[in-house]
C-alpha positions as CSV (number, residue, x, y, z in Angstrom):
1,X,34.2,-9.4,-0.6
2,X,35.1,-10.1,-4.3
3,X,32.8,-8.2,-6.8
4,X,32.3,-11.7,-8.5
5,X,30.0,-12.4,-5.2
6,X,27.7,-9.2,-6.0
7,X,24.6,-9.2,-8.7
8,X,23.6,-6.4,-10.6
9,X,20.1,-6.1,-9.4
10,X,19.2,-3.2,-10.7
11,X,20.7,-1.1,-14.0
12,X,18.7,1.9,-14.9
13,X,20.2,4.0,-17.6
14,X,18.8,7.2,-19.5
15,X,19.3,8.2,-23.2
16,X,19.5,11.9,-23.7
17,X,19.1,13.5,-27.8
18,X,18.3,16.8,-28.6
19,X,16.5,15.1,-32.0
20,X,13.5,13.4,-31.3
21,X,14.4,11.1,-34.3
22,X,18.0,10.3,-32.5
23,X,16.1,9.1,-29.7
24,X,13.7,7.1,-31.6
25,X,16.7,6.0,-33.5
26,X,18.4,4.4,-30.4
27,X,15.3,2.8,-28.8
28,X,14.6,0.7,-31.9
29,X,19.0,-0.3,-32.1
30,X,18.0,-1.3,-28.3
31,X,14.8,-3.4,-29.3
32,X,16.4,-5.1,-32.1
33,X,19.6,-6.2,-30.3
34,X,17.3,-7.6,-27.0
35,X,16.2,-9.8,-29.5
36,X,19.8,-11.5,-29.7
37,X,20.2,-11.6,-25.7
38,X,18.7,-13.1,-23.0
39,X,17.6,-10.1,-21.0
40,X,14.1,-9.0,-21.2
41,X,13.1,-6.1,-22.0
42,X,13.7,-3.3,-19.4
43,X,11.1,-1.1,-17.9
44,X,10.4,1.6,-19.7
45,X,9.6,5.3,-18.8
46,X,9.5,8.4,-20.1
47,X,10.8,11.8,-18.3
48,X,10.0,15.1,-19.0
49,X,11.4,17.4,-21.6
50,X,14.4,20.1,-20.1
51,X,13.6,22.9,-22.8
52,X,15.3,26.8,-22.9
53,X,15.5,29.7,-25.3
54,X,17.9,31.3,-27.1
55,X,17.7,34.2,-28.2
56,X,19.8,36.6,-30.8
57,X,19.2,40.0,-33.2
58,X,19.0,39.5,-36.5
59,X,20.7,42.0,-38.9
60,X,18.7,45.2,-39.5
61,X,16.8,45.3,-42.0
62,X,15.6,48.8,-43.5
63,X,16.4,50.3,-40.2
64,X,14.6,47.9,-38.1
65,X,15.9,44.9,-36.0
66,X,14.1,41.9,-34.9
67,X,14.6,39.5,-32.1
68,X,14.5,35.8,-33.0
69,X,14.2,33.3,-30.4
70,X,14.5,29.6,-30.6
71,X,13.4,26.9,-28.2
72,X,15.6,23.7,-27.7
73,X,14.6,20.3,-26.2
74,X,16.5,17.9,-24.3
75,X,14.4,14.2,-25.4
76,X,15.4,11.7,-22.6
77,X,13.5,8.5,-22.2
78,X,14.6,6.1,-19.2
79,X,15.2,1.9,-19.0
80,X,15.6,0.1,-16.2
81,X,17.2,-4.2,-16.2
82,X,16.3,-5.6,-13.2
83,X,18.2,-8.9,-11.5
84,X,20.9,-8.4,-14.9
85,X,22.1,-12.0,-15.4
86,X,25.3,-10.9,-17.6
87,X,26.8,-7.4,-17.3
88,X,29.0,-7.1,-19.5
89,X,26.8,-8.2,-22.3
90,X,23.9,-5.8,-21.2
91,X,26.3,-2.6,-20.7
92,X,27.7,-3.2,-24.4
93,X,24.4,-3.4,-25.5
94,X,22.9,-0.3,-23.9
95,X,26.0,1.8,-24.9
96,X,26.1,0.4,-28.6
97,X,22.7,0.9,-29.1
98,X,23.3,4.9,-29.0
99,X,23.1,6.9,-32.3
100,X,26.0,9.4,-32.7
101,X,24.0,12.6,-31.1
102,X,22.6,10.3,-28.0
103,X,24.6,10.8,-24.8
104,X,23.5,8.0,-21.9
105,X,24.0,8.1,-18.1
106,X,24.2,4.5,-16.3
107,X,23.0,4.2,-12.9
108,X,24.5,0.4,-11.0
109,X,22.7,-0.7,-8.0
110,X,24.8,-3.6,-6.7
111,X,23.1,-6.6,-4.3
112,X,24.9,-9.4,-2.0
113,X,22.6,-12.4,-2.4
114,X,23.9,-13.5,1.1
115,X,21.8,-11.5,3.2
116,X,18.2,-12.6,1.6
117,X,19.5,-16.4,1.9
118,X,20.3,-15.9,5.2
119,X,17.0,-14.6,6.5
120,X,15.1,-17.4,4.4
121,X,17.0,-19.6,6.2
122,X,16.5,-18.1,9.7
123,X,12.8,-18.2,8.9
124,X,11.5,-21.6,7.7
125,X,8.5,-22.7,8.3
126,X,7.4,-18.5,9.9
127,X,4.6,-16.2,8.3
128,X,6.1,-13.4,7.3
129,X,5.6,-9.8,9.3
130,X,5.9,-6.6,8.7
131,X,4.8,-3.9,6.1
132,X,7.7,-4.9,3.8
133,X,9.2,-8.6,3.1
134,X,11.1,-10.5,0.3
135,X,8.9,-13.0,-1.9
136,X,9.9,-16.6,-2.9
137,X,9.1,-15.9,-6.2
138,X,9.7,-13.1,-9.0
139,X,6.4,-11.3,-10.3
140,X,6.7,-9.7,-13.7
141,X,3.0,-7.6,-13.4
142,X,2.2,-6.8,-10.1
143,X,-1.0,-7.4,-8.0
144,X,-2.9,-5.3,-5.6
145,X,-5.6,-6.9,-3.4
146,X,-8.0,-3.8,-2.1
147,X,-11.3,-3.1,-0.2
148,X,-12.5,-0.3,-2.2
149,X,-14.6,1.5,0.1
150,X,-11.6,2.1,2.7
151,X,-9.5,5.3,2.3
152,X,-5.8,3.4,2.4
153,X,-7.0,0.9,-0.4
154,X,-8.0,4.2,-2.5
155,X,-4.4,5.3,-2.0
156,X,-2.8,2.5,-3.0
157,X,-5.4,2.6,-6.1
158,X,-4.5,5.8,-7.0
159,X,-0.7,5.4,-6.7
160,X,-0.6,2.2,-8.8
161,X,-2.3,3.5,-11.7
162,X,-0.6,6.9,-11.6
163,X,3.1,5.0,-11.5
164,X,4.9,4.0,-15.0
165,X,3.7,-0.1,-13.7
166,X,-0.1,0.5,-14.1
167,X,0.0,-0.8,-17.8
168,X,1.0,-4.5,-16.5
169,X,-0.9,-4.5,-13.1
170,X,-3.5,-6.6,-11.9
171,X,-5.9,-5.5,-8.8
172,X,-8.0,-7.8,-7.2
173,X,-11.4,-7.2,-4.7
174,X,-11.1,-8.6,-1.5
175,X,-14.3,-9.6,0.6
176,X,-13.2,-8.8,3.5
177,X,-15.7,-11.0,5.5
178,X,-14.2,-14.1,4.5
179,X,-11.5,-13.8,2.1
180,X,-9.2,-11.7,4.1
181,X,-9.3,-14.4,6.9
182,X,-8.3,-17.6,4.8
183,X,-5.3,-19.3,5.2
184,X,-3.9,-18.1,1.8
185,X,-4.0,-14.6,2.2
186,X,-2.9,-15.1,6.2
187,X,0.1,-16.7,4.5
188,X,-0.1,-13.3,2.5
189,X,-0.3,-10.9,5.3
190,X,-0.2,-12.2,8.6
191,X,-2.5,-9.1,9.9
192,X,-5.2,-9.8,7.2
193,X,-5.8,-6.1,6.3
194,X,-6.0,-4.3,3.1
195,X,-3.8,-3.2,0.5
196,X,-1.6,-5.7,-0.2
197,X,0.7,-5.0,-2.8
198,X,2.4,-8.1,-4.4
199,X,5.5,-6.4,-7.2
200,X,8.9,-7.8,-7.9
201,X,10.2,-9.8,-5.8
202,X,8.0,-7.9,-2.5
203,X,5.5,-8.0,-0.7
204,X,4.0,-4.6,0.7
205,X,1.5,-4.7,3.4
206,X,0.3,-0.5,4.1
207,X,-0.6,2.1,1.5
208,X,2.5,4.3,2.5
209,X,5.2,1.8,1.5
210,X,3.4,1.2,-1.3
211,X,3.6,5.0,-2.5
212,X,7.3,5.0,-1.5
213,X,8.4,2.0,-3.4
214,X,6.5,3.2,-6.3
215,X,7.5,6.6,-6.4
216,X,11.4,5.6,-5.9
217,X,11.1,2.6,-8.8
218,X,7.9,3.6,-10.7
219,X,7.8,7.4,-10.7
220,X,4.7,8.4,-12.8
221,X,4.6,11.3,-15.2
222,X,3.4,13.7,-12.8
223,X,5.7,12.6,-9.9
224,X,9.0,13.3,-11.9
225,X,7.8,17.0,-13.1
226,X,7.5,17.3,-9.5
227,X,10.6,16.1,-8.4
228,X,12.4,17.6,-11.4
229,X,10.6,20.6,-10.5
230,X,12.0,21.1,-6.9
231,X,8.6,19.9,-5.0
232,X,9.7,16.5,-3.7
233,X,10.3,17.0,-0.3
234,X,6.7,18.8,-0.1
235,X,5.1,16.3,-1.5
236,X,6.7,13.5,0.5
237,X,5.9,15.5,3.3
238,X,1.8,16.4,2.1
239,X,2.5,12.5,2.0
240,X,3.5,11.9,5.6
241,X,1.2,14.3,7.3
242,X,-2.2,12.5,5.4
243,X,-0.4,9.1,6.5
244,X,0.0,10.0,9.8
245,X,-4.1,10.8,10.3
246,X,-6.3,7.8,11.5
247,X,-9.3,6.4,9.2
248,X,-10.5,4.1,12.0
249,X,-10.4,6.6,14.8
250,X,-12.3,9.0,12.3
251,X,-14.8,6.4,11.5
252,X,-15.0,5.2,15.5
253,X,-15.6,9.2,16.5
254,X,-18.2,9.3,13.5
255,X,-20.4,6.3,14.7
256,X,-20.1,7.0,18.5
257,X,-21.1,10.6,17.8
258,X,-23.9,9.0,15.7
259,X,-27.3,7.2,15.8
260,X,-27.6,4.2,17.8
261,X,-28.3,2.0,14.7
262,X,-24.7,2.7,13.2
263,X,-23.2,1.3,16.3
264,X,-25.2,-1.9,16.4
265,X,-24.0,-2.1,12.7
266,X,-21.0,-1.8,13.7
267,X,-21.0,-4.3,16.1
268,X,-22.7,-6.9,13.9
269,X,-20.2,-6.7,11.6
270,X,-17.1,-7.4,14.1
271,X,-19.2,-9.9,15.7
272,X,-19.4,-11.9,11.9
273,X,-15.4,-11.1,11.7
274,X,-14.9,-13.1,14.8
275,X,-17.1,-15.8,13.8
276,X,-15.4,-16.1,10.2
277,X,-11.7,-15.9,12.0
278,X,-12.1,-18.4,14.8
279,X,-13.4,-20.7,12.1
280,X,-10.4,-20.3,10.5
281,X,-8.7,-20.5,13.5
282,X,-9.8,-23.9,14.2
283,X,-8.9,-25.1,10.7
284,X,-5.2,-24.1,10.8
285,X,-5.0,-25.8,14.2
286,X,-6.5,-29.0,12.7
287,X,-3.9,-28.8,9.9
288,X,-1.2,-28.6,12.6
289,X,-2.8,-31.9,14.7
290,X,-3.0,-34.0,11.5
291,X,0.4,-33.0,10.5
292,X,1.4,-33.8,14.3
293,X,0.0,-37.2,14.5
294,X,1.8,-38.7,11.3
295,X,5.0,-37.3,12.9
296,X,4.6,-38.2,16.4
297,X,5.1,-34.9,18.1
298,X,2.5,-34.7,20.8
299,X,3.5,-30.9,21.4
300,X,3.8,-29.3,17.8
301,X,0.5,-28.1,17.6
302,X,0.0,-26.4,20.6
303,X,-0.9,-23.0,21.4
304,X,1.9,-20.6,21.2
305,X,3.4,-18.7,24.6
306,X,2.7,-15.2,24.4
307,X,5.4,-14.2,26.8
308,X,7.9,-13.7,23.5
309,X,8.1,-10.3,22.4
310,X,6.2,-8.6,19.9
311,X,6.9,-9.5,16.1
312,X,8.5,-6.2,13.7
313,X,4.7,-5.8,11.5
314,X,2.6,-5.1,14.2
315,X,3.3,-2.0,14.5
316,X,0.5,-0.9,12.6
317,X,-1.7,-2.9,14.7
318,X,-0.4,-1.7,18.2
319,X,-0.6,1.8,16.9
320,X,-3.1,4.3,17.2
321,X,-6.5,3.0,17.1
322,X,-8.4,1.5,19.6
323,X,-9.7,-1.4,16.4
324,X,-6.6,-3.1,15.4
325,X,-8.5,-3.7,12.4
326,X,-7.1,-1.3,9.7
327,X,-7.7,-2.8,7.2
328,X,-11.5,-3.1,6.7
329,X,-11.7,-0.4,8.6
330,X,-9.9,1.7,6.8
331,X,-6.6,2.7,8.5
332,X,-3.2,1.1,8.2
333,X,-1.0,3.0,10.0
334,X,2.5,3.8,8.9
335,X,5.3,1.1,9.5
336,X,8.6,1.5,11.1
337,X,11.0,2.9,8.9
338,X,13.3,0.5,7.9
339,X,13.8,1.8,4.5
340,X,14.2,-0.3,1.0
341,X,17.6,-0.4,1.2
342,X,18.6,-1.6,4.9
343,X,15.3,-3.3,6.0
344,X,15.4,-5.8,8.6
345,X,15.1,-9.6,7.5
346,X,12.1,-10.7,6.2
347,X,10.1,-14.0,6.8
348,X,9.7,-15.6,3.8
349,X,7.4,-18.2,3.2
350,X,6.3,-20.7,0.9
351,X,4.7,-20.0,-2.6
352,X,1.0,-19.9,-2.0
353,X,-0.7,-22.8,-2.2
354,X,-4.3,-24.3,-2.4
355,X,-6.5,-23.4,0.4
356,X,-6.4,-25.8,2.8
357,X,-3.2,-27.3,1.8
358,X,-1.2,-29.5,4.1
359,X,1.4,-26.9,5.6
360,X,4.5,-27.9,7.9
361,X,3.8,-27.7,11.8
362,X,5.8,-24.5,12.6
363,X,4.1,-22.9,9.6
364,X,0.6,-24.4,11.5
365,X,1.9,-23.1,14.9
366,X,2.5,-19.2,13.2
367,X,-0.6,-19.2,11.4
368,X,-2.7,-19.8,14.8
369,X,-0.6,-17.2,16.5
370,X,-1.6,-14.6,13.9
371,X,-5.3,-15.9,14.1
372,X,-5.3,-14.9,17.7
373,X,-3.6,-11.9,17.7
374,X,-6.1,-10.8,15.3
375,X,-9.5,-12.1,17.2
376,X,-8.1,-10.2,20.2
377,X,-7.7,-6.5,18.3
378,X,-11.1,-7.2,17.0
379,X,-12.4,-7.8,20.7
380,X,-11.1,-5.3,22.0
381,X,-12.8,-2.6,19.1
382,X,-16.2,-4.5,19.4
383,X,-15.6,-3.6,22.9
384,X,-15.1,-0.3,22.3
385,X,-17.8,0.2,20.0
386,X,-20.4,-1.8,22.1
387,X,-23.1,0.2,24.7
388,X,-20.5,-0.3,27.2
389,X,-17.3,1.1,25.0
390,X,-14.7,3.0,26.6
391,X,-15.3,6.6,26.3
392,X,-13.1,8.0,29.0
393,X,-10.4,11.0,28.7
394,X,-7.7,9.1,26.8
395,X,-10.4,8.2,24.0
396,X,-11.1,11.8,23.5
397,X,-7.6,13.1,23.8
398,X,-7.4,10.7,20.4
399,X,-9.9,11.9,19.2
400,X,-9.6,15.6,19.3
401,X,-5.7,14.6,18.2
402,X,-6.8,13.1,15.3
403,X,-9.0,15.8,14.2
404,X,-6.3,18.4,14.8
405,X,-4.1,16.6,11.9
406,X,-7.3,16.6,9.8
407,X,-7.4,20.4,10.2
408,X,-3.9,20.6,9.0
409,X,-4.1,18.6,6.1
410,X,-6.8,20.9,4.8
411,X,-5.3,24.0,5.8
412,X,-1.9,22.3,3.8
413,X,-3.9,21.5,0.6
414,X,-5.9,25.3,1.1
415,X,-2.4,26.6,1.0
416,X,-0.9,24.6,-2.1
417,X,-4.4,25.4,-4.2
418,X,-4.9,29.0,-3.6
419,X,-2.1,30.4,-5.7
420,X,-3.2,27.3,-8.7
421,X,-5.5,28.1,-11.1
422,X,-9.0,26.2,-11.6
423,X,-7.9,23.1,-13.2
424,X,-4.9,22.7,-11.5
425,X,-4.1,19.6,-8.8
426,X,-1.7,19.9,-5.8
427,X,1.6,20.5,-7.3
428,X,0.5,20.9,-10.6
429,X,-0.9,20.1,-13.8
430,X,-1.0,16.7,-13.2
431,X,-1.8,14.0,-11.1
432,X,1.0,13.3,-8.1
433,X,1.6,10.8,-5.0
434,X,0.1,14.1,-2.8
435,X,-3.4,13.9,-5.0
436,X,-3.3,10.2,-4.4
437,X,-3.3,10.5,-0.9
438,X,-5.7,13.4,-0.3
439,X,-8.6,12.3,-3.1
440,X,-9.5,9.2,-0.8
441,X,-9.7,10.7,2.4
442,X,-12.2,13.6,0.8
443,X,-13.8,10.6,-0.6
444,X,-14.0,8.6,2.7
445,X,-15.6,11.4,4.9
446,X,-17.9,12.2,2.1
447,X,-18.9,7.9,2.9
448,X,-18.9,8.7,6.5
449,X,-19.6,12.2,7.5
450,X,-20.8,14.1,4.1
451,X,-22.1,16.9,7.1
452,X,-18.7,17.4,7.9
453,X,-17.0,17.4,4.4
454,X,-19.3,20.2,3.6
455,X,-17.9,22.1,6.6
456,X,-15.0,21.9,5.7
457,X,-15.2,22.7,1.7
458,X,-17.5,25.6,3.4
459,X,-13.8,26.8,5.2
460,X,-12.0,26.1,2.3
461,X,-13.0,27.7,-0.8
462,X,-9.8,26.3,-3.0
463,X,-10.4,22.8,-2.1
464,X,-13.7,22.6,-3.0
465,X,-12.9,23.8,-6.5
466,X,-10.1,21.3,-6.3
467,X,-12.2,18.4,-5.3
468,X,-14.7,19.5,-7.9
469,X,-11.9,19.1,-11.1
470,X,-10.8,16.7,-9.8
471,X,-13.6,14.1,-9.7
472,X,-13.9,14.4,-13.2
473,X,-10.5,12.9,-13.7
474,X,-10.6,9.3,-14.9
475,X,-8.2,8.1,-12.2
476,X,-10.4,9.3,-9.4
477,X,-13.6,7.8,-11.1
478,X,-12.3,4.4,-10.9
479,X,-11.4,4.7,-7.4
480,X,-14.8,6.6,-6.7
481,X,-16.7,3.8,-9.0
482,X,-15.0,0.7,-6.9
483,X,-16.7,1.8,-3.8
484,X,-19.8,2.1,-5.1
485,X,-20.0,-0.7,-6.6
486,X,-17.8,-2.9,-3.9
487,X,-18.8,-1.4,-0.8
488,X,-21.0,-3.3,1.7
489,X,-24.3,-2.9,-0.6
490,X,-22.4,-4.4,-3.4
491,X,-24.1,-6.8,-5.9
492,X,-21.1,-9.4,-4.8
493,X,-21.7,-9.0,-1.5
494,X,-25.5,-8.9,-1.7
495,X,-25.0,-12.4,-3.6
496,X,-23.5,-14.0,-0.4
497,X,-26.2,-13.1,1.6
498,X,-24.0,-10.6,3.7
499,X,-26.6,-9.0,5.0
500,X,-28.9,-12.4,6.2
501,X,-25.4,-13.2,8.3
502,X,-25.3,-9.7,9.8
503,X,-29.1,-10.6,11.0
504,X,-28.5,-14.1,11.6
505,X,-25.6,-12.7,14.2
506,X,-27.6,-10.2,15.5
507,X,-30.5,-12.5,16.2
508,X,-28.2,-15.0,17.7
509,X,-28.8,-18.0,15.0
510,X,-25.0,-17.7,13.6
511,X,-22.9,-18.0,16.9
512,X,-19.2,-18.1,17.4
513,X,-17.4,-21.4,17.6
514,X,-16.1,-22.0,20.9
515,X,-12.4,-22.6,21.3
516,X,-10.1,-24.5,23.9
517,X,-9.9,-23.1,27.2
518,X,-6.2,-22.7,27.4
519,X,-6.6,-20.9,24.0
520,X,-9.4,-18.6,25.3
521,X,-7.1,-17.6,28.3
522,X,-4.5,-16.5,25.4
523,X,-6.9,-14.4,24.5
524,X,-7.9,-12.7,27.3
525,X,-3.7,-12.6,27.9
526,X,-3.1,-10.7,24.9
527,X,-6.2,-8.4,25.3
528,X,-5.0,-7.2,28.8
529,X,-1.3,-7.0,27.4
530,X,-3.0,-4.5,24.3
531,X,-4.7,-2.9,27.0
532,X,-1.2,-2.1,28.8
533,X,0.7,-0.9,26.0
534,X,-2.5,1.4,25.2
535,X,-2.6,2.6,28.8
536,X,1.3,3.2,28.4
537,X,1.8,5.0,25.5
């Protein structure tokens, strides 16, 4: 293919000057000729200082010598164009912008705009899967949708505002008895869990994409020390190892060991998801029948067949737990790694719109399929949870598996602290990716268990001075602040009357709407079908 057919989608370029005023210099020749072009301005970041000594003997002096040492400093400060409409123009501009003691390294990362058109077109009309997918639209400041009192929505807290994009982000509170489940944020994320992380042109769905794409794009002050200092593969794998342990099994083992009370809560609450999803369920389908009768298509709005085989983004809800519902219940498991660069085609969809805005009928038809996958997980954990859950040997194997990679995340961050001094953090000085994983899940089995966090800061003498320092930090107060004040005995919630409609369910007065018969056996289809895979693997 002719380079003409290729767009510069991303040109990130650093400016190296041993002057400080050099530097300064050549940023303000940068801003002033941006105003003459049509690019914005780029992103901007700053990276750490490479400093060294040198050192020489001065001439003796009444029979005495002295040592003189001078330190040097490298000042480097780095831009980043994104979707460059003219290349030219923008090289010429970076590289005349440069003062005479400035150098500058240019790094081109070249995109085919055939592949994304392609996949639009293969997908019309679908809901988009999967933990990573290409937007419709470009947004300048990005937006993250959490549920504060759930560990992965305190990672993906964390990440955002320790990343160079925090200035220009936006999060957003989900209610995640209700607003989860519309047909907007379905639309969203077709498996209606928390984070969500809307940046660029992408759409990120789990809490460990999140941190990658932000760590490769958006590196934050105390990720590039780390990087620049040699610790990146420890960290990215501090990173896996927390991502690979289960919130919603932890949380599951934590109630059934519990008081009875906790698991009739429990159960409450799924039983008020199911009643707010097959609502929803019911609208979507109506959309598709009204949409089908002006058409004439008697078999558009059907229920989907269930014998096709499993969509890419459900991964995270096949995996692991016996809930299916990460999100509000903490746990969104790591998706298959199909990388930034080579991911698999994405469903795009169209630009959200109103709530119950007239969609087309495959759009109608994908929206009920999600729906139902969804009502089905969450049957299957209320099942589990109920007086008659499953609590045979595979359900403790789990179990005792997931506490075994809780013991070696501690035993990891007990390790990385000891040598540190007090007010030090995982790899350093500063705040990193690895902090940002590990400050929630302390957090969350403080919410859950605060027996067993004590136990374990009993064990682990260096962690418990860590997770001392570093509640005091501003980032982790935010994070800690958001669950008090949005977690299930919030003001917000308490003003919808959350916890009338947990009695009202319990006392039978609110009730589930009952759906068609063909749909119910759908259910019960993809139930035992979850049930097989679980019995499988």
């Amino acid at each position: 293919m002719a380079l003409a057919e290729y767009n510069l989608a991303t040109l990130r370029f650093v400016y190296t000057s041993k002057l400080k005023k050099e530097l300064q210099f050549t940023i303000q020749n940068l801003r002033r000729t941006l105003e003459w072009s049509n690019e914005s301005w780029p992103v901007p970041q700053r990276l750490p200082r490479r400093a060294w000594r040198v050192s020489y003997l001065k001439r003796p002096f009444k029979c005495k010598s002295t040592v003189r040492h001078y330190v040097f400093h490298d000042w480097r400060y780095q831009f980043t164009f994104r979707d460059v409409q003219d290349v030219q123009s923008t090289v010429s501009t970076v590289l005349g912008s440069m003062t005479p003691e400035t150098s500058c390294v240019c790094n081109f990362n070249w995109h085919f705009p055939g592949a994304p058109a392609y996949a639009q077109l293969n997908a019309v009309g679908e809901v988009p899967t999967g933990g990573i997918r290409e937007a419709t639209e470009y947004r300048r400041h990005p937006r993250l949708w959490v549920f504060p009192p759930t560990v992965n929505s305190g990672k993906a807290h964390l990440c955002l505002r320790l990343s160079s994009a925090w200035p220009f982000a936006e999060v957003r509170v989900v209610d995640v008895f209700g607003e989860n489940y519309s047909l907007d944020f379905c639309r969203l994320n077709p498996n209606m869990t928390v984070p969500v992380l809307e940046i660029e042109d992408k759409v990120i769905t789990d809490s460990a994409s999140i941190a990658e794409f932000l760590g490769r794009h958006y590196a934050g002050d105390g990720d590039s020390r780390a990087i620049y200092g040699g610790k990146g593969q420890l960290m990215s794998r501090f990173v896996a190892l927390v991502a690979s342990w289960d919130e919603a099994l932890y949380m599951c083992s934590a109630s059934c060991t519990g008081c009875g009370c906790q698991r009739r809560q429990d159960h409450s609450v799924n039983r008020l998801r199911l009643v707010r999803l097959r609502q929803q369920y019911l609208v979507a389908r109506s959309l598709g029948e009204s949409d089908d009768e002006e058409s004439g298509d008697e078999n558009c709005c059907g229920v989907l067949s269930y014998d096709r085989k499993e969509r890419e983004g459900e991964g995270d809800d096949a995996k692991a737990a016996p809930a299916g519902e990460e999100g509000e219940k903490g746990g969104d498991r790591r998706p298959e790694d199909n990388g930034f660069g080579t991911s698999s085609p994405s469903r795009a969809s169209s630009s959200r719109a109103p709530a119950l805005a007239r969609v087309l009928p495959n759009d109608s038809a994908s929206l009920c399929d999600a729906y139902l996958r969804k009502i089905a997980g969450i049957e299957r954990l209320d099942t589990a949870l109920g007086p008659d859950g499953e609590t045979g040997e595979r359900r403790a194997q789990a179990v005792e598996a997931n506490r075994r990679i809780l013991d070696r995340i501690w035993m990891t961050a007990e390790e990385l602290l000891r040598p540190r001094t007090e007010e030090s953090f995982l790899l350093g000085p500063e705040l990193t990716t690895a902090d940002a994983f590990f400050v929630p899940v302390l957090h969350g089995m403080r919410e859950a268990c605060r027996g067993d966090l004590k136990r374990y800061l009993k064990r682990h003498p260096s962690v418990k001075r860590y997770w001392a320092y570093v509640q005091e930090q501003e980032e982790a107060q935010v994070v800690v602040d958001m669950t008090l004040t949005c977690g299930l005995s919030s003001p917000s919630l308490m003003a919808k009357l959350l916890p009338c409609q947990l009695l009202g369910v319990r006392c039978g007065c609110i009730r589930e709407p009952d759906l068609p018969e063909e749909v119910e056996e759908c259910l019960r289809r993809l139930q035992d079908e979850a049930g097989l895979r679980e019995g499988v693997g």
